[in-house]
N, C-alpha and C positions, 0 to 999 in steps of 0.2 A: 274568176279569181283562182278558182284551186287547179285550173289548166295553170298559169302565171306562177301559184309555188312550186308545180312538179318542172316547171323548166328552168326556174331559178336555182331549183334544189340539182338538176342535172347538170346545170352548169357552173355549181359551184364543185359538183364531185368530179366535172372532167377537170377543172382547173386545178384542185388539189391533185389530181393524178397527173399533170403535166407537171406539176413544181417537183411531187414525190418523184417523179421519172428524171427530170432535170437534175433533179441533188444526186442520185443513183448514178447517172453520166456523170455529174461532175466528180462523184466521187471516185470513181472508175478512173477516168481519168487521170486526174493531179493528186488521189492520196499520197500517194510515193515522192511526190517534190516537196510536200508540209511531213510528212513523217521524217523526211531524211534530208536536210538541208545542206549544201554544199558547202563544207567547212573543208578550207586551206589546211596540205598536210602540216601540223607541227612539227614535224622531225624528216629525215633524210634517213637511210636504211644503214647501218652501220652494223659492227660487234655485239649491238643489245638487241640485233632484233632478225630475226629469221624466215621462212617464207613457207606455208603449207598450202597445198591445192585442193581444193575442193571437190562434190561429185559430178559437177555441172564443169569442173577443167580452172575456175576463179582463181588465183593464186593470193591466200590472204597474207597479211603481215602481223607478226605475231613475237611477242615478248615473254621471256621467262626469268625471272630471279627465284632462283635455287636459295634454299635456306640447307643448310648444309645437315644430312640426318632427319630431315623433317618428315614427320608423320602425318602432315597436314596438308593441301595443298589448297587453293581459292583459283576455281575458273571466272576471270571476269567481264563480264560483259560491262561496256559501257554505254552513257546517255548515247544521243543525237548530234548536241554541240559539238563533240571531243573526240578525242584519237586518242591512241597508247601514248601518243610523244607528253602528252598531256598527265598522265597518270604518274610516271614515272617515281615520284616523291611518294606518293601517297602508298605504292604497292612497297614501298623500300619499309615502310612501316610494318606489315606486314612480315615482311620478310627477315626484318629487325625483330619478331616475336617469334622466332620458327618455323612462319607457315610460308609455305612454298606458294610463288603468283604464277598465274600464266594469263596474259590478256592478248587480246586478238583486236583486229579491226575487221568493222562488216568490209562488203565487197561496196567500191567506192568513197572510201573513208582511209587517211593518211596513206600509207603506198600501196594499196591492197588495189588488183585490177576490179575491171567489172562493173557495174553497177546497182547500186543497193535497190532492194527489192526485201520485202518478207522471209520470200522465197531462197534467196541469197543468202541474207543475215541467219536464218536455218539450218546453210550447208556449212556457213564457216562454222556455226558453232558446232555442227557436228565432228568438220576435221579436227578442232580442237579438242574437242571430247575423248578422240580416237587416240591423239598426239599423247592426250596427257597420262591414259589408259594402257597403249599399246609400246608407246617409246619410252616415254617418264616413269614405266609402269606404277604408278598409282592403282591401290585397290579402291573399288567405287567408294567404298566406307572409309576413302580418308580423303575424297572430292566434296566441298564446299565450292555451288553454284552463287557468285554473288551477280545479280543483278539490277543498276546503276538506271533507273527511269525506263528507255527503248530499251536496254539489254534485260529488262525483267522480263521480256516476252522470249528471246531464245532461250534464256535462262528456265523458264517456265515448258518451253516446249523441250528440250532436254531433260529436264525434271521427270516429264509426263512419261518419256520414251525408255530411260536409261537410269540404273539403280546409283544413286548418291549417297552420302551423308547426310547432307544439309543443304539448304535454302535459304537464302536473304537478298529478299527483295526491298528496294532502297527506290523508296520515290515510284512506286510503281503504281499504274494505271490500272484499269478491269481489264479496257483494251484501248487502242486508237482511237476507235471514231467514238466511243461514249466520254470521252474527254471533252471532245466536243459535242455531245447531245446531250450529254447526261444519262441515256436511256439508247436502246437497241430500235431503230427503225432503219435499216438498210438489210436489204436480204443475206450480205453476210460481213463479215469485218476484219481487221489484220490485228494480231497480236492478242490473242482471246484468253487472257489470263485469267479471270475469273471465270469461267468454263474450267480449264486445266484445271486450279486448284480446289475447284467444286467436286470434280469427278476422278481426278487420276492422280495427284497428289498428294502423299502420303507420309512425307518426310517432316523431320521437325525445321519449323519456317520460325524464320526471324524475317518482320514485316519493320521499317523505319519508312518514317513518313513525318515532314514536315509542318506544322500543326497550319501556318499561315501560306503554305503552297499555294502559287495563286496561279499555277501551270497546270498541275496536275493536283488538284483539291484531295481535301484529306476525306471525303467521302469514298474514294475511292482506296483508300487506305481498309477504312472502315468495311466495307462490302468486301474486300478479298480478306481482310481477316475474320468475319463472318464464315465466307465461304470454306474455310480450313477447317479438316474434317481430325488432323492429327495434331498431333505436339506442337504449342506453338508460344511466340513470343513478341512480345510488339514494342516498339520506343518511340513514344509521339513526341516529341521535340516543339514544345512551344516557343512561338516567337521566330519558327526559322521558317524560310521559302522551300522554293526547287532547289538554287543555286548555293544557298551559302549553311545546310545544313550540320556539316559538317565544323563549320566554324563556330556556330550559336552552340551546338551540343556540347562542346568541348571534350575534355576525358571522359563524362559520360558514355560517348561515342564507342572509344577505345574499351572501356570497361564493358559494354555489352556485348561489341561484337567480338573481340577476341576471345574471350571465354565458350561464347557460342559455337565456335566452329571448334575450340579444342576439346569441348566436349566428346565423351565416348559416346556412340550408340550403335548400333548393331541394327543394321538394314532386312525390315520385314518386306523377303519375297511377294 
């Protein structure tokens, strides 16, 4: 009998090691076709929109509305669904309050070459960063990083690397794959936001999160604002999802985040 449990018992730890190895392939494989969905560009390249290249050669496509005198400015990353062509209304508000927009598309999203990757979405936000820094000259203390679900992870990795103002993460995850597990069981993962704001961010974060998200749960809300170690501010938005947060919140919305980003503070080295 106890020969019969030690081969029962070996055969069920090589089975779980063939499914654990299995998911690790598969995840290797197609994370990048469920992180980053093939969405039709909304817009054609015109007057509103302009072209920077990245350190890898990508050429992204990228939008600015200048608010005229403004001491403010909002880098934005956005979700997975959506393009810039798609933003356009919503940055004009912004831009209607003083502060200066600048939003980019990853590499494979509306006329941006390339194809999206972690690794991609990375370098565009870096040429952005560069753009807004080196040509717009903006001093870091008057850059507010907003990022939009997927854009809370460049947004976050910019953060980590490069002196801001502000932070306001919308709809954001821990990371990728604990969306889907809930918990960390793969040897590594893309978009490691609660890492970043555990150990390397420092800035005062405005965290919005949908109470009834049923994409990205608000436990994940909950754990990265946990995780914030400095200044910080939260708006849990009852009754709204992923998609229509914005709309349930109403002026609320308006009334937190604008105030937020025209805040003074003065960036600790």
């Amino acid at each position: 009998m106890k020969p019969m449990i030690i081969n029962i018992a070996l055969l069920l730890i090589v089975a779980l090691g063939l499914i654990y190895l299995s998911g690790v392939i598969y995840a290797a494989s197609f994370a990048d076709r469920m992180i980053f969905p093939h969405v039709p560009s909304s817009y054609v390249d015109g007057p509103e929109t302009f072209k920077l290249k990245t350190s890898d050669g990508t050429v992204i496509t990228t939008t600015y509305l200048e608010a005229p005198s403004s001491q403010h400015l909002i880098l934005y990353s956005h979700g997975n669904g959506e393009d810039i062509g798609m933003l356009r209304h919503y940055l004009e508000v912004f831009q209607a309050a003083g502060i200066s927009a600048l939003a980019y598309d990853y590499p494979g999203y509306g006329t941006s070459s390339g194809k999206a990757s972690e690794a991609g979405t990375y370098a565009a936000a870096d040429a952005v960063y560069t753009y807004a820094t080196q040509t717009l000259n903006f001093a870091p203390e008057q850059i507010t990083l907003y990022g939009r679900s997927l854009g809370s992870g460049p947004s976050c990795w910019l953060a980590e690397r490069y002196p801001i103002n502000r932070l306001i993460l919308d709809g954001a995850f821990t990371s990728t794959f604990r969306v889907v597990t809930g918990i960390t069981i793969l040897p590594w993962d893309k978009f490691d936001n609660l890492t970043r704001l555990r150990t390397a961010i420092t800035c005062p974060t405005l965290i919005i999160h949908g109470m009834d998200d049923a994409i990205v749960p608000i436990r994940h809300a909950k754990q990265n604002w946990a995780a914030l170690q400095g200044e910080k501010q939260k708006l849990w938005v009852e009754g709204a999802g992923h998609q229509n947060l914005l709309q349930i919140a109403g002026p609320i919305y308006w009334d937190t985040v604008l105030p937020f980003i025209k805040e003074v503070h003065s960036i600790r080295q």
